[in-house]
N, C-alpha and C positions, 0 to 999 in steps of 0.2 A: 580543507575548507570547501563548502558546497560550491561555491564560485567555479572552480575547475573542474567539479567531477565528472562522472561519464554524463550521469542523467542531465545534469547541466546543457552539454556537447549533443544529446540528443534533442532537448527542449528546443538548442539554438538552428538544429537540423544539420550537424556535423557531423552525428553519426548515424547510419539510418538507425531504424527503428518501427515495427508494424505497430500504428496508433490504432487501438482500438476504439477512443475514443480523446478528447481533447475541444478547453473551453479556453476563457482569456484566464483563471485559475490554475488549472492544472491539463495533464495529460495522462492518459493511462495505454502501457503496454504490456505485450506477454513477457514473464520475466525468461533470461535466457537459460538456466539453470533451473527448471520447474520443476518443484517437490509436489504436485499432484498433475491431473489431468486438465483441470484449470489453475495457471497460477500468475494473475494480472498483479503490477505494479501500478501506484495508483501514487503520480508524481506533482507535487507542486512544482510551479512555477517559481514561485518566489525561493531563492536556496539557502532556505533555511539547514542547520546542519544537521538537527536532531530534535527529537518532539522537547526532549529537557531544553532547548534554548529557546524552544519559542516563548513569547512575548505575550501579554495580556491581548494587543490588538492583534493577535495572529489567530483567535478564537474563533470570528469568521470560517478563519482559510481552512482552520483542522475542522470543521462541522463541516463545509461543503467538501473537504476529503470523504468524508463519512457519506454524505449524502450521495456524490457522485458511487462511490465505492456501493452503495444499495441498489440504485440505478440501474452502473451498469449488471450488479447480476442480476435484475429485474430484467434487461433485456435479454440477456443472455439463458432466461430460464434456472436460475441459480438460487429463487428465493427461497426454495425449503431447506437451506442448505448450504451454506458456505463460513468461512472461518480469515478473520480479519487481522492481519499480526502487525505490529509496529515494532523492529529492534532498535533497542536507544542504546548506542551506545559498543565498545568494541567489546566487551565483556557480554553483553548480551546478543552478539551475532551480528550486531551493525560493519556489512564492510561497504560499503557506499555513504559518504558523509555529506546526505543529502536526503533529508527527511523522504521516507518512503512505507504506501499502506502495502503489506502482502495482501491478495486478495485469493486463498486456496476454495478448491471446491472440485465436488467428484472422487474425493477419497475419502473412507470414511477415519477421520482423527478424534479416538473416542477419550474422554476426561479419562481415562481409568480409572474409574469409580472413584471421583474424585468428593461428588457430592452424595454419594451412596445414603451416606450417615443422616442426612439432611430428611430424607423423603420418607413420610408418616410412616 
């Protein structure tokens, strides 16, 4: 349950955590395991478990996820360039049960020619 997880325990300020940024919605930190040279976590407040349980009135909350997540790599000089992941779920990589945006950038993660076929 998100109620006790880490991100939880960091929100409540029990465990530290470098905030990179942080509103009355959510907070964003560097994750501690980083699969690129940028890799912010972009946390709500509200602990929700997973984007599959959110809630019609939780629609808000995942668009200023999103906005915040543009923002900050607006400040960070990150907008020609960065790549957004959501894992839902333990089959999909979810191990924090605690709705969370990856935010990568600085490594280049290419489709492998995934839309090849597509382009005139």
């Amino acid at each position: 349950m998100a109620e006790g997880s880490v991100f939880s325990r960091i929100i409540a300020g029990e465990v530290p955590a470098q905030r990179i940024y942080e509103d009355d919605q959510c907070i964003v930190i560097e994750d501690r395991a980083p699969q690129a040279p940028t890799h912010l976590l972009i946390i709500p407040r509200k602990p929700l478990v997973s984007l599959a349980e959110a809630e019609p009135d939780d629609a808000p909350l995942l668009g200023h996820l999103m906005w915040v997540a543009s923002s900050v790599a607006r400040q960070l000089g990150l907008e020609k360039g960065f790549r957004l992941i959501v894992n839902n779920g333990r089959q999909a990589g979810q191990t924090v049960f605690h709705l969370h945006i990856h935010l990568l950038a600085q490594r280049k993660m290419p489709e492998a020619g995934l839309a090849d076929d597509l382009q005139g």
